[in-house]
N, C-alpha and C positions, 0 to 999 in steps of 0.2 A: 703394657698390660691393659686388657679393656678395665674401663671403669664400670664399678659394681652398680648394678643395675638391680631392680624388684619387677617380677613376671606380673605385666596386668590380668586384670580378671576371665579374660578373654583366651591365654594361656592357661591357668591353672586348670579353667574349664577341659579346656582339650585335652591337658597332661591328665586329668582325670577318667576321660573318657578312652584315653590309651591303654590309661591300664587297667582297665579289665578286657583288652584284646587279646585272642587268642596269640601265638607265638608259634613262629615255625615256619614251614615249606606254604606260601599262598595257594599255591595250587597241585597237582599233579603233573607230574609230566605229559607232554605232547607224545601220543605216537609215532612222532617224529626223534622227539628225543630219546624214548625209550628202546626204539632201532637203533640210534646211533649207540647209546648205552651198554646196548650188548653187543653189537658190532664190535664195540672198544675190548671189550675184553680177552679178545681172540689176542690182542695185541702188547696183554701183560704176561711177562710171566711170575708165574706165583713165587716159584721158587726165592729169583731176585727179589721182590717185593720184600717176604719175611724176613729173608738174611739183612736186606738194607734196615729193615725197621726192627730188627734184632740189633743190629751195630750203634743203630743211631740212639737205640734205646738206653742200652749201655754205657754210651759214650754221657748224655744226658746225666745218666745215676752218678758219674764219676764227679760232675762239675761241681765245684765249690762257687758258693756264689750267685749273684747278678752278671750277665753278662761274659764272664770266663769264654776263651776259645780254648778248646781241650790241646 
């Protein structure tokens, strides 16, 4: 185990100024990526989508526990 250490002044500066940054997506997508994006979708089908995350949902609610395989 690492030995416990104290953040010099030089850290908590920083940790400080982390946090008040915004949080989330840096940027937009590329035109590039937003093509690809909708391209992909031709490639799902919806149906299987919601059935699989209806099942897995369910299966989920049933787990007793940390870690359980149903």
């Amino acid at each position: 185990m690492a030995e416990h250490t104290e953040p010099n002044r030089d850290t908590l500066a920083e940790e400080q100024v982390e946090s008040g940054a915004r949080h989330g997506a840096p940027q937009r997508p590329t035109a590039d990526q937003a093509r690809a994006a909708e391209s992909a979708t031709g490639d799902v089908d919806d149906d299987d989508v919601r059935t699989h995350y209806q099942d897995m949902a369910e299966k989920g609610a049933r787990v007793k526990g940390e870690g359980q395989i149903p």
